[in-house]
N, C-alpha and C positions, 0 to 999 in steps of 0.2 A: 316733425321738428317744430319746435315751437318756438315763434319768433319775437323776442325781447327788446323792442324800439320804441323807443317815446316817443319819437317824435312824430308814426304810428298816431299814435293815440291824442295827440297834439293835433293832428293834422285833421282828425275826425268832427270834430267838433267845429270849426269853417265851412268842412266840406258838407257835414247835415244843415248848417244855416242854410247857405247855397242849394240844397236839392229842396229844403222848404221854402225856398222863396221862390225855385224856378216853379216846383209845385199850384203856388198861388196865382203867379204869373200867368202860368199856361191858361187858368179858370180864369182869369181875367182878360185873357187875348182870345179865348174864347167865347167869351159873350160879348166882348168888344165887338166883334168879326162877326158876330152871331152865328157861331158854327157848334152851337151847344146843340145838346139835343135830351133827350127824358132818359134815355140806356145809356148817352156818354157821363150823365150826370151820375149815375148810378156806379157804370164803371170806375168814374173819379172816386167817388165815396171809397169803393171795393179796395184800389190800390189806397186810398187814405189809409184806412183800417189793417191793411197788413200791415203798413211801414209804422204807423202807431203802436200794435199790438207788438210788434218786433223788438221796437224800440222799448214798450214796456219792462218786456219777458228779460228783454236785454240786464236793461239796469238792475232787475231783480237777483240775476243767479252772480251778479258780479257784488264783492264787498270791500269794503272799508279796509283800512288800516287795523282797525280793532277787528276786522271779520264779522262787519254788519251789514247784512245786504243796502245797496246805495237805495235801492226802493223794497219798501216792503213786500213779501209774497201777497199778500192780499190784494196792493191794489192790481197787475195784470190778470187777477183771477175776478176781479170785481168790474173792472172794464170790458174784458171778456166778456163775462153776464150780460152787461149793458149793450154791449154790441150784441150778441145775437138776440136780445129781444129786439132791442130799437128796429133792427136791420130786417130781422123779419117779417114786421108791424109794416115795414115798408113796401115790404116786398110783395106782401096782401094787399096793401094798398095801391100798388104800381100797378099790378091785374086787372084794377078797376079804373086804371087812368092816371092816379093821384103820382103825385115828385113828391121827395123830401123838401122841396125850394121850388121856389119861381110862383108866375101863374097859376100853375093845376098843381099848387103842393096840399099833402093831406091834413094839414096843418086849418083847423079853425075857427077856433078860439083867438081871439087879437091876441090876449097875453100870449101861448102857445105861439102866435107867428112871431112875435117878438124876441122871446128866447130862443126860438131853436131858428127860425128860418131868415130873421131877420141879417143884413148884413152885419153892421152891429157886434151880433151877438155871434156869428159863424165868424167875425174876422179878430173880436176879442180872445175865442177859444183858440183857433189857429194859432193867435201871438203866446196865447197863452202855455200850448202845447211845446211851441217852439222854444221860447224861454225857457221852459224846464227842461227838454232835453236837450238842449245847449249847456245848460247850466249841471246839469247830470253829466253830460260829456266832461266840463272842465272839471267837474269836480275826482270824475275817472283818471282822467290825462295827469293832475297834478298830484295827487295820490302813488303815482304811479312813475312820477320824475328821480331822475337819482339823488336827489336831495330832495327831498318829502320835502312839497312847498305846502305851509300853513297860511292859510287865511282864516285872521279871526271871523267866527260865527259866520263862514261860509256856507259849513254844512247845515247850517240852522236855515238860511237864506236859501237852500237848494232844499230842503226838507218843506219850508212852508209855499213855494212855488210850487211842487210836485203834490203837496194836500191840496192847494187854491184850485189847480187845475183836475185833481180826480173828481172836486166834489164840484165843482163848474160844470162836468160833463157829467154826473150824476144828476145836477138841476137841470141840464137841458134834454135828460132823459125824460123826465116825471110828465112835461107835455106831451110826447110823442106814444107815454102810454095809456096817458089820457085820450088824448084826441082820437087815437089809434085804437079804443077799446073795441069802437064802433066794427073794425075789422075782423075783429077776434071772435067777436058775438055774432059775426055773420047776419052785417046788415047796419046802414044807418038808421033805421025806423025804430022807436019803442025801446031806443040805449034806454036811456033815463030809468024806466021801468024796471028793464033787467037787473041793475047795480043795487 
């Protein structure tokens, strides 16, 4: 049976604020508390990554009014990508000690800690992430109200937040496979040479 309530799909969109804030919160009362640790960080990433990836795939297979996917197929195939490189890069580097963040992150390049590991740059993307599927939420939910509500160049304004934000997490990819080469090549010594 398939269940036809707006208010369903109204209500969605509060409720994702809400689990990304509690999200952030948690990483925040945990290093308050300093109850962080090198695997919790890791596991935090892990559930980041599904519930991103989710939300991606999501918006993709669902369409418009006119029958246009809300997000294009390429970008959860293109973030995809980006996560299991980045993620693997990390994961060779974790073997050896190294966090995506903190103290011992594998991150060493200044610019590279800047972009990816900086807060900064990890609380820009987060708001960034969350703005757009928020904003993919409303744009779901009113699509979908019994009187098609219209907002002028809404969907323009959810279409350049969800670019802003693919290619944000594209740029903070390009350090981590830079800096991470060194992993892949098997060995910090004598990168420079190999490339």
């Amino acid at each position: 049976m398939h269940v036809q309530w707006w208010g369903l799909d109204v209500a969605m969109v509060p409720l994702l604020a809400w689990a990304i804030f509690m999200d952030a919160l948690d990483g925040w009362v945990a290093r308050r508390r300093r109850e962080d640790s090198d695997s919790g960080a890791l596991y935090d990433i892990a559930g980041d990554r599904i519930v991103e990836l989710a939300l991606w795939s999501f918006f993709a297979v669902r369409r418009d009014v006119n029958g246009v996917p809300l997000v294009p197929y390429w970008v959860p195939i293109l973030i995809i990508a980006r996560t299991v490189l980045t993620d693997y890069i990390r994961s060779v580097a974790f073997r050896e000690g190294k966090t995506p963040f903190g103290a011992k992150t594998m991150m060493e390049s200044g610019w590279a800690k800047q972009l990816v590991s900086s807060r900064w740059s990890r609380g820009l993307y987060g708001g960034m992430k969350a703005v757009a599927f928020c904003a993919l939420g409303a744009e779901f939910a009113l699509q979908r109200a019994p009187q098609y509500l219209t907002l002028p160049y809404f969907r323009l304004l959810v279409d350049l937040l969800v670019y802003g934000t693919v290619g944000f997490c594209l740029l903070r990819a390009v350090p981590v496979l830079w800096d991470g080469r060194r992993y892949l090549l098997g060995g910090t010594s004598d990168v420079g040479s190999r490339l």
